[in-house]
N, C-alpha and C positions, 0 to 999 in steps of 0.2 A: 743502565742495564739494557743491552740491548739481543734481542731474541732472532736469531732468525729462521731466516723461512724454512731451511730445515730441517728446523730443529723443530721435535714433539713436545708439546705442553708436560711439563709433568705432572700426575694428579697422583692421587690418593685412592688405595684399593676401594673406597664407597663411588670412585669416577670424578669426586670435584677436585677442583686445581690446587695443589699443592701450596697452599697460600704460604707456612709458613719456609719453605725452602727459597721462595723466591725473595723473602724477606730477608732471610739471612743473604742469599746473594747477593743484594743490594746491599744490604751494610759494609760485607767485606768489598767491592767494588766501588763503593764511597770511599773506603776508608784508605783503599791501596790510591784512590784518585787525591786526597788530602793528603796523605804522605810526599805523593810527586810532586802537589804544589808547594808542601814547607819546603820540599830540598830544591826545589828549583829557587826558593826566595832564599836560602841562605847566601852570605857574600860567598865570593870566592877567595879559597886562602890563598893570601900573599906571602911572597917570601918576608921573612923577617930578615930586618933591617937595624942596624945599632944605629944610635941614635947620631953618632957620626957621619955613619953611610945618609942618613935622613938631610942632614944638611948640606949636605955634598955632593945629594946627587945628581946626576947631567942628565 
């Protein structure tokens, strides 16, 4: 999660920081960053091949 400069803290009408917002942004900002790694490590699909074309091919 990264904040910048800015950008205003967000707090809560009593003035402290908004703890649980930034909590939630971290989750879903985790969660979008794990999704980009499983799809980066899936193979890439290959054209399919009969099992002909497999031994035959140049």
């Amino acid at each position: 999660m990264t904040i910048h400069p800015d950008e205003d803290i967000r707090l809560r009408p009593d003035g402290s920081i908004d703890t649980a917002y930034y909590m939630a942004r971290g989750r879903r900002e985790r969660s979008q960053q794990a999704h980009r790694l499983a799809k980066s490590c899936l193979p890439e699909k290959r054209e399919r091949r009969s099992f002909l074309g497999t031994l035959f091919s140049f």
